[in-house]
N, C-alpha and C positions, 0 to 999 in steps of 0.2 A: 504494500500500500504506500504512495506516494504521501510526500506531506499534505498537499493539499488536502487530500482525502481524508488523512487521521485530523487536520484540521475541522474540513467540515463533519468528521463527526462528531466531535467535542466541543463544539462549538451548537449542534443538534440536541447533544446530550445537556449542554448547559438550557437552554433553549425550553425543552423537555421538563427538566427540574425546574425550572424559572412559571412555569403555566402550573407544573401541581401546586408548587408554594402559594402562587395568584388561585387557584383552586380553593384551597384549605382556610386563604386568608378570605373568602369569599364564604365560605362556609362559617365560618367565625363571626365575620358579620352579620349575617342570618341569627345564630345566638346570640350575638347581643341584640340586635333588633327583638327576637321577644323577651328578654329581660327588661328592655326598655317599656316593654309594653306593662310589664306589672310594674316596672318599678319609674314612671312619667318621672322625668326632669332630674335623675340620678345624675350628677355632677362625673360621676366616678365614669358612667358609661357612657358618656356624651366624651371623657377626657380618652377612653378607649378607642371609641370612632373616628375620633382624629386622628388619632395616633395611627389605628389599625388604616385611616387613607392615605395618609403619606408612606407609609410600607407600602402599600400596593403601588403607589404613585413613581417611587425609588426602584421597586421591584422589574413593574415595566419598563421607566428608565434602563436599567441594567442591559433587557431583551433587548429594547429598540439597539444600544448600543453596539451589543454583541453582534446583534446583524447586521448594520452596521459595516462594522469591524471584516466578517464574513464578503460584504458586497465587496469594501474596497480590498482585500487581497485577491477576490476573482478577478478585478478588473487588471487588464493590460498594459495601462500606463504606470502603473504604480508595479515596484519592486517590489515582488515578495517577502523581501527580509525586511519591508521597512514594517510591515504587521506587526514583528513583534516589536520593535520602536514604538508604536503608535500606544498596543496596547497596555 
């Protein structure tokens, strides 16, 4: 297997891990959404849901990155070895 290949697959693999976590933290939300619902105006879980958006918000940051990252080493103009410089 060529680099690029063992590239784009760890690069698939992170990708992959990156939607379960966006997964989980999606499911997370959901429970506290009905906690919120017995417990209206809980400070503690209002300070959760923010906190749990910006994780997700960083999280996809990450993905968009990574592909990113994947576009510019496919492309022709750009030196392969500068990928890992970049990243």
């Amino acid at each position: 297997m060529d680099a690029m290949a063992r590239m784009d697959r760890s690069v698939d693999t992170v990708v992959h891990d990156l939607k379960i976590v966006l997964t989980r933290s999606r499911q997370l939300e959901q429970e506290i959404a009905k906690l919120e619902r017995s417990s209206p105006g809980d400070v503690r879980l209002l300070q959760m849901n923010e906190l749990l958006a910006d994780l997700q918000a960083r999280i996809e940051g990450i993905e968009a990155f990574v592909q990113a990252c994947k576009k510019r080493a496919h492309r022709e103009e750009h030196p392969v070895d500068d990928i890992d410089l970049w990243m």
